[in-house]
C-alpha positions in Angstrom: 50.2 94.0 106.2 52.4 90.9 106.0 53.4 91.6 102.8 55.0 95.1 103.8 56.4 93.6 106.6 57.6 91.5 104.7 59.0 93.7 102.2 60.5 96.0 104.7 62.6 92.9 106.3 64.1 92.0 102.9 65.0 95.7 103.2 66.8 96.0 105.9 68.6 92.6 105.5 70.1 93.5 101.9 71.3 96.5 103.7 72.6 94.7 106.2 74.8 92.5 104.6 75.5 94.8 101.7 79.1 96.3 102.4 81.2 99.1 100.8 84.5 97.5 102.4 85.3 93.9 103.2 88.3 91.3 103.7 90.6 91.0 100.7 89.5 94.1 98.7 92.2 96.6 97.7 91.4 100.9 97.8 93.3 103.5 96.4 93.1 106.7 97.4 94.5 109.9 95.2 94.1 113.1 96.9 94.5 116.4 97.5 95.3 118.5 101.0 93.9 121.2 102.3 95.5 123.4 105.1 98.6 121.7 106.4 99.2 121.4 109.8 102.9 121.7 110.1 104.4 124.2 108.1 103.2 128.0 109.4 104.7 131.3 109.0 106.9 133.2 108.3 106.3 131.0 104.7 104.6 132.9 102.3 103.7 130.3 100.0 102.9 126.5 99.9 102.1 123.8 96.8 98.8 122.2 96.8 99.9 118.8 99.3 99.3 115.5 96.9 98.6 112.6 98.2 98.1 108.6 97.8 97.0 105.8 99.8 96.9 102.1 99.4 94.7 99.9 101.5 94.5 96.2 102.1 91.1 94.9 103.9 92.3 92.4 106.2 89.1 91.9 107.6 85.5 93.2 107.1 86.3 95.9 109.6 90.2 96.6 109.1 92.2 97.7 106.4 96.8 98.0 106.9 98.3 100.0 104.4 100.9 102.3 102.8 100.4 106.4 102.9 102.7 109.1 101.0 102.1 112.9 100.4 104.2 115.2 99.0 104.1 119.5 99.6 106.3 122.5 99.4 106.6 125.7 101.1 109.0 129.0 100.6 109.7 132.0 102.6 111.1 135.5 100.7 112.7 138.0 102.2 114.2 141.6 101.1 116.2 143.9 102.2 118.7 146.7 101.6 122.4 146.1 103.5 126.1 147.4 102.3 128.6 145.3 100.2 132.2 145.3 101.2 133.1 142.0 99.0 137.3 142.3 100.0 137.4 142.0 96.1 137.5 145.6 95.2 134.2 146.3 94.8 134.3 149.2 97.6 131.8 149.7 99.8 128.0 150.6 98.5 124.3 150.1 98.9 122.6 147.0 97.2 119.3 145.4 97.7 119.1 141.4 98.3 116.1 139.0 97.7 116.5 135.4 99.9 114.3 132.4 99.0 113.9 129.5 101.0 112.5 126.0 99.8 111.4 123.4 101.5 109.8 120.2 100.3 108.6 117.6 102.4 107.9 113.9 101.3 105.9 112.3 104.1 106.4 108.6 103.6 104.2 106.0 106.4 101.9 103.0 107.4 98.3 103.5 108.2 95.2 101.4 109.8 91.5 101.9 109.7 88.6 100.9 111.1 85.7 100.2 109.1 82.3 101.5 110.8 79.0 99.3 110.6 76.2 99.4 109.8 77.3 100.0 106.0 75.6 99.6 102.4 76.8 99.0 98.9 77.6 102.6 98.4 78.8 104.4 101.7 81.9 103.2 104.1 83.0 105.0 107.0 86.1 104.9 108.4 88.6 106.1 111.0 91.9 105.6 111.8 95.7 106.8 112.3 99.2 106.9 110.3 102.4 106.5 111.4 105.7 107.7 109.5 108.3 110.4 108.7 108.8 113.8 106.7 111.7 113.6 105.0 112.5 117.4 104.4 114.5 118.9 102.2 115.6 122.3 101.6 117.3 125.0 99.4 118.5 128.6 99.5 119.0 131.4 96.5 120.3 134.8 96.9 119.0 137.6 94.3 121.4 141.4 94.7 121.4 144.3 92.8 124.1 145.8 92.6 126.0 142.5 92.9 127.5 141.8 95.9 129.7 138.7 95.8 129.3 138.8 99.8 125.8 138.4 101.5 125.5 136.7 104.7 122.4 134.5 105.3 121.1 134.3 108.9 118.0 132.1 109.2 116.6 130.8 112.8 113.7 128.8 110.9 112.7 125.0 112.0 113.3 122.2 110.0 109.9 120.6 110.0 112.1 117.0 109.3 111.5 113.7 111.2 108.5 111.3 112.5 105.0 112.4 111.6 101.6 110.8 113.2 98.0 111.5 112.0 94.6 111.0 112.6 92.0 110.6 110.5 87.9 110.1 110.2 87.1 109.4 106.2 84.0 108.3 104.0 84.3 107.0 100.2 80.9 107.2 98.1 81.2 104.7 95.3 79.1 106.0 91.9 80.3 102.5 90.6 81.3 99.4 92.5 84.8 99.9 91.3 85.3 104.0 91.0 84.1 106.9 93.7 85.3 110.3 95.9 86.4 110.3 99.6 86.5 113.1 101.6 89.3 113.1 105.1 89.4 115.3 108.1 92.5 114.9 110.2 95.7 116.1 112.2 99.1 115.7 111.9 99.4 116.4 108.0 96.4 118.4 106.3 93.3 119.3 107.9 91.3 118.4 105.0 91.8 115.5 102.1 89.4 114.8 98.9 89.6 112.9 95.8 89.5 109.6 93.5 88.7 106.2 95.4 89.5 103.0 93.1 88.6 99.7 94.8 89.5 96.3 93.4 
């Protein structure tokens, strides 16, 4: 009976002072999103967002850090309308396709907390990030007939400026260098997985 006492209090005191993040150690998080949560219709279509994130522990229980993501999104649009150029082309029928691009580079600083109790393999965290979208956009025009005259109106939001997000993570290390994380949050993609380095 002692013995297994025993036994189980080595146990739990390797797991207790086991840990998956402490003070000094660098992660690296490559990513990618799932379900943005600022661009919505009317676009049509949006890149896969791709993400990385560098983390400094400065303590056992909190990590400061850098956080950049980049995405696009485009909107189409077709139509039939009539071309009176001024240029002699007379007046006639022609059918127009507009694209619209955006891509947005979110650039910011984040901070975590570290949840205890951990072990060698498992850390838990939570936390928020702080930064700006810097938005960019582009137009093209497609007619047929040509029409050397199509006016573009277009009431959309640019989706430009400061960004904040939450976050509650968990990275699970295979190695005690290389594992996955997984990220549920607001404020950029609902959803983030992908490759954890830690050095």
């Amino acid at each position: 009976m002692k013995k297994t006492l025993l036994a189980v209090f080595i146990t739990l005191s390797i797991f207790a002072n086991a840990q998956s993040f402490k003070k000094g150690q660098v992660d690296i998080n490559l990513g990618i999103g799932f379900g943005n949560t600022f661009i919505a219709s009317p676009f049509t279509t949006s890149s896969t967002p791709v993400s990385i994130a560098l983390e400094f522990g400065v303590s056992d229980a909190l990590s400061i850090g850098g956080y950049f993501t980049s995405m696009k999104a485009e909107w189409q649009v077709s139509g039939t309308a009539n071309c009176n150029s001024g240029n002699g082309n007379g007046n006639f029928a022609y059918t127009y396709i507009d694209k619209y691009t955006w891509t947005y580079n979110i650039a910011g600083l984040r901070a975590a907390y570290h949840f205890t109790p951990q072990n060698d393999k498992l850390d838990s965290y939570g936390g928020l990030m702080l930064g700006n979208n810097f938005a960019s956009s582009t137009f093209s025009t497609v007619t047929s007939p040509y029409c050397d005259k199509h006016e573009v109106v277009f009431t959309g939001k640019d989706y430009g400026g400061f960004v904040a997000a939450a976050f509650l993570g968990a990275r699970y290390r295979f190695t005690n260098n290389i594992g996955v994380y997984g990220e549920l949050g607001y404020g950029v993609t609902y959803l983030n997985l992908g490759l954890n380095l830690r050095f």
